[in-house]
C-alpha positions as CSV (number, residue, x, y, z in Angstrom):
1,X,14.2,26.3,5.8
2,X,14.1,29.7,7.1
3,X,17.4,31.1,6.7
4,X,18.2,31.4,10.4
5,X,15.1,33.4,11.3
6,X,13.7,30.4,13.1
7,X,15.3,27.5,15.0
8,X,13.4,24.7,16.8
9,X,15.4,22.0,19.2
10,X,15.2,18.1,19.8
11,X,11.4,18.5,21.2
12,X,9.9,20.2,18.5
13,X,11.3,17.3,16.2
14,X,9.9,14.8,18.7
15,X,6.6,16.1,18.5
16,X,6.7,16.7,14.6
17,X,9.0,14.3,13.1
18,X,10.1,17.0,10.6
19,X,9.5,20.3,9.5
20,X,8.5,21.8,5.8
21,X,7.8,25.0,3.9
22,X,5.8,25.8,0.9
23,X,6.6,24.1,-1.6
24,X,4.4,24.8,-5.1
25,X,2.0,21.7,-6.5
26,X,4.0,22.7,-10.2
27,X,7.0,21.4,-8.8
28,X,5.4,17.9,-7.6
29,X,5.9,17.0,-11.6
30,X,8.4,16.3,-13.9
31,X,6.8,17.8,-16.9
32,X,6.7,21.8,-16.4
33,X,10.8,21.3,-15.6
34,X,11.7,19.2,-18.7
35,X,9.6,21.7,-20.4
36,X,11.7,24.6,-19.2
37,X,14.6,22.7,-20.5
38,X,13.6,22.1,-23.5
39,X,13.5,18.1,-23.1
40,X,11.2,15.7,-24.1
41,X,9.8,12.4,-22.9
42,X,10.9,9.8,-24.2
43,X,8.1,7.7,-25.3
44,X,8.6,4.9,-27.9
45,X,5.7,3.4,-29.8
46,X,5.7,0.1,-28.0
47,X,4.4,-1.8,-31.7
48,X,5.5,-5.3,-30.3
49,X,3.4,-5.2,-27.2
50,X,0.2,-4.2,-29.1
51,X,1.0,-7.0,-31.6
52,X,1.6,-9.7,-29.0
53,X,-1.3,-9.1,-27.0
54,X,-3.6,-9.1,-30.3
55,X,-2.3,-12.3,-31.1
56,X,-2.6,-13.7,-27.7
57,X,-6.5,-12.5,-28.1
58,X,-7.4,-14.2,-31.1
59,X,-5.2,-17.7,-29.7
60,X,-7.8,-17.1,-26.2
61,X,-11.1,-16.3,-28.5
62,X,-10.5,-19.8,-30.5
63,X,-10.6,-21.9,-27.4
64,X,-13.8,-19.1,-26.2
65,X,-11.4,-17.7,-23.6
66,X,-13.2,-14.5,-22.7
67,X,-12.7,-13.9,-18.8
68,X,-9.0,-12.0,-19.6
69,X,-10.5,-9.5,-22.3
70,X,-10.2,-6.5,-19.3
71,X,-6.4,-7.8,-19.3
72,X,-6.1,-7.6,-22.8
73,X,-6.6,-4.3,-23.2
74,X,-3.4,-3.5,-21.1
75,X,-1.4,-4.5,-24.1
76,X,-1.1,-1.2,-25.6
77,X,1.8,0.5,-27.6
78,X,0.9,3.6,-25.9
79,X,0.0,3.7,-22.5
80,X,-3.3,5.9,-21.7
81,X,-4.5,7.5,-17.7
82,X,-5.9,5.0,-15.7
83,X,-8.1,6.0,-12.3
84,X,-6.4,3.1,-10.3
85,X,-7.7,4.3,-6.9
86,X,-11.4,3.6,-8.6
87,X,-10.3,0.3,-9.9
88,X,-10.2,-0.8,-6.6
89,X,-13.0,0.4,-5.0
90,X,-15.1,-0.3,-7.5
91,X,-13.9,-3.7,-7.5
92,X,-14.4,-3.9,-3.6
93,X,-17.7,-2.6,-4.1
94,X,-19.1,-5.0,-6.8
95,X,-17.7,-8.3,-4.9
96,X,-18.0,-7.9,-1.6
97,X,-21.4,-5.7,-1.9
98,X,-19.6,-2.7,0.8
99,X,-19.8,0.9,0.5
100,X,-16.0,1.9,-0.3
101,X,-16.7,4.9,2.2
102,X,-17.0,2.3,5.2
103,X,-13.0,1.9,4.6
104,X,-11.1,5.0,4.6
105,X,-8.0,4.1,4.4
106,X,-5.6,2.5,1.9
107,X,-3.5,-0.5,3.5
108,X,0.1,-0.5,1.8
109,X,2.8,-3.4,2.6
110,X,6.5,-3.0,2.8
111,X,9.1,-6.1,3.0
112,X,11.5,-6.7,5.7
113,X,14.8,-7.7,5.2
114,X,14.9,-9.4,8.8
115,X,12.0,-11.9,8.1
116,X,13.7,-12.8,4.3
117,X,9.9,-13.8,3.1
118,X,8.6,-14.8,6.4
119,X,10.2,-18.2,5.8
120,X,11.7,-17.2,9.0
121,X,8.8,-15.9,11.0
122,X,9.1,-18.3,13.8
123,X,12.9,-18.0,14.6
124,X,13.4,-16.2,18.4
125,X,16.8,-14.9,17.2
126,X,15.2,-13.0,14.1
127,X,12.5,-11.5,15.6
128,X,14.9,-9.8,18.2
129,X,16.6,-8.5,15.7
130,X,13.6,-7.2,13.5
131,X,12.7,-5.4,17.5
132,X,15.2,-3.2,17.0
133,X,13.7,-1.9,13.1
134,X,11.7,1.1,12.9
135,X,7.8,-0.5,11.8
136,X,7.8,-4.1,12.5
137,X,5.1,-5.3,14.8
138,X,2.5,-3.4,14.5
139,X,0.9,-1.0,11.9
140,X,2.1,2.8,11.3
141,X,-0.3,5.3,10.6
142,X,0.1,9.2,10.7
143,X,-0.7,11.0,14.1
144,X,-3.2,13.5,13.0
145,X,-5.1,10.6,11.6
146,X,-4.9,8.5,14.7
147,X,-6.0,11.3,16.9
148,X,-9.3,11.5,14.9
149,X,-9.9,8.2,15.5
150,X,-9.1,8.6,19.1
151,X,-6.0,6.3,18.6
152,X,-2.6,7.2,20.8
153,X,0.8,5.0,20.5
154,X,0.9,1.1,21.4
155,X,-3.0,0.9,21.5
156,X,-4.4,-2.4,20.4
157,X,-6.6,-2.4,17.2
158,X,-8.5,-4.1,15.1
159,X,-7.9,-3.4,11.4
160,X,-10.6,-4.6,9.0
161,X,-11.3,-4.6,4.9
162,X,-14.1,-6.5,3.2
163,X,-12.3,-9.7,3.0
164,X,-11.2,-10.0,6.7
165,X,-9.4,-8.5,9.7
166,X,-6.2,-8.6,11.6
167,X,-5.3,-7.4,14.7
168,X,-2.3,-5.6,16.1
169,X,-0.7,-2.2,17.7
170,X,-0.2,1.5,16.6
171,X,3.0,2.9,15.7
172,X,2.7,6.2,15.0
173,X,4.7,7.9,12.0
174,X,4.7,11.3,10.7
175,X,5.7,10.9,7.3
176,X,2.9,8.7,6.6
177,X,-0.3,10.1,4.3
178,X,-3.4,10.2,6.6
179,X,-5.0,8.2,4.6
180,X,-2.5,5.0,4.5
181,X,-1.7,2.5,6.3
182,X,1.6,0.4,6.5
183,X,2.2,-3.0,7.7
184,X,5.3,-5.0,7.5
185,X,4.6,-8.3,5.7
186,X,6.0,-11.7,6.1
187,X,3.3,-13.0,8.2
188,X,0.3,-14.7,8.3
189,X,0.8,-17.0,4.9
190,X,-1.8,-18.5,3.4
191,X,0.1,-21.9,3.6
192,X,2.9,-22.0,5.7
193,X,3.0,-21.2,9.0
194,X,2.1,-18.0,10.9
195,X,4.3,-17.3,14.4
196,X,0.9,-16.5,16.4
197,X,2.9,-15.8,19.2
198,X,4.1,-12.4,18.1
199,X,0.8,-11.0,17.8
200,X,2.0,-9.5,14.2
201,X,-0.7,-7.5,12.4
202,X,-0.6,-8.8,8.3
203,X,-1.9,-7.7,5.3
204,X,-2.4,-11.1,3.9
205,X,-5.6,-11.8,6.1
206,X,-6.8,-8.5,4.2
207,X,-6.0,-9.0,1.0
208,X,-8.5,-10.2,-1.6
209,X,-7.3,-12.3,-4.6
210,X,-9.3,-11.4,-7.7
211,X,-9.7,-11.7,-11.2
212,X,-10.4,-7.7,-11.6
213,X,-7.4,-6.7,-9.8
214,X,-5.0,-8.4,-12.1
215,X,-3.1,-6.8,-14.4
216,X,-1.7,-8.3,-18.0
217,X,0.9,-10.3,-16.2
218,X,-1.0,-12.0,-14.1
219,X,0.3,-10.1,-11.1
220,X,-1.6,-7.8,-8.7
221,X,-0.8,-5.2,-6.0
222,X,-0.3,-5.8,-2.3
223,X,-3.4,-3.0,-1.8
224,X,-6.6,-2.8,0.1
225,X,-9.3,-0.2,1.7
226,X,-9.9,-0.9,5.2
227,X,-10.8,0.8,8.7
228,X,-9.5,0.9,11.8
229,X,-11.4,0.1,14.9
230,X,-9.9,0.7,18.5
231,X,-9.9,-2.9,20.9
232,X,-7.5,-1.7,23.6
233,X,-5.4,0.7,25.5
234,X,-1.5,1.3,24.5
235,X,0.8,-0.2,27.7
């Protein structure tokens, strides 16, 4: 990092998690190195995708099928920019009749090999073990962020997007954006069960299920806007 003019011990680490230097915005791509290598992308003309989901068109316009024309147009045999950040808010916006601004943050969900699904929320033996795992039980946010907000380690919060809110702890991590959110998922199902007793933040409570939001396959993302507001002290 510096080539031995500096050298910070275990505190420094505690209090920053890690330590960086300059590194230019050029190099955040791929494109200006392949370009000084004289490579190029490999990008096939993807024919059989346009032609499938042309076909699939006209078979939905016979029967006056009209309400997956937006998810037609992801059939391409080349694939153009799309603003996804704006898809969502704008979606947000139009349904839920919110201004985006009123939720700062993006809410992002990661799986957990303990929970296997969340099938096995409710087991005492697996939620010991998931204890001992960096992030469960609570939702991690960056420091500088949580600082802002007033926000220390362990306090209690509610998080809220326009679809609902969930409750839980803070767990601070510096190598999240300030501007995301993470929660472990597995919890809080919209059928089964939900282990109430562990007091588990979720996404799922969050999450809005939506026609705009769906892409070609009939899949969507586990991805929200929401904001934090603080309901208790840490222990």
């Amino acid at each position: 990092m510096t080539e031995g003019a500096e050298s910070q011990g275990l505190d420094y680490f505690r209090e920053h998690g890690f330590r960086t230097k300059p590194f230019p915005q050029a190099r955040w791509y791929l494109y200006p190195a392949m370009k000084i290598s004289g490579l190029r992308f490999e990008l096939p003309y993807q024919e059989r995708i346009l032609r499938i989901g042309q076909e699939l068109g006209n078979r939905l316009h016979e029967k006056g099928i009209k309400w997956w024309d937006r998810q037609l147009q992801e059939y391409e045999a080349m694939p153009h920019f799309q603003d996804l950040p704006a898809l969502w808010s704008d979606a947000l916006e139009k349904r839920y009749d919110v201004k985006i601004g009123d939720y700062p943050f993006w809410l992002l969900t990661a799986r957990s090999m303990q929970y296997s699904w969340g099938g096995n929320a409710g087991i005492q033996m697996i939620h010991e073990v998931a204890s001992n795992i960096a992030g469960h039980g609570g939702v991690m946010m960056n420091p500088i962020a949580a600082k802002q907000l007033g926000l220390k380690e362990n306090d209690w919060v509610k998080i809220s997007s326009p679809t609902g809110e969930t409750e839980g702890s803070v767990i601070l991590r510096q190598g999240i954006r300030p501007d995301t959110l993470l929660m472990i998922g597995q919890f809080d199902h919209w059928k089964t069960p939900f282990a109430k007793d562990l007091k588990t933040p979720s996404m799922n409570s969050l999450t809005p299920m939506m026609l705009e939001l769906t892409d070609a396959t009939g899949s969507g993302a586990d991805l929200v806007r929401v904001n934090v507001t603080k309901t208790g002290a840490g222990a």
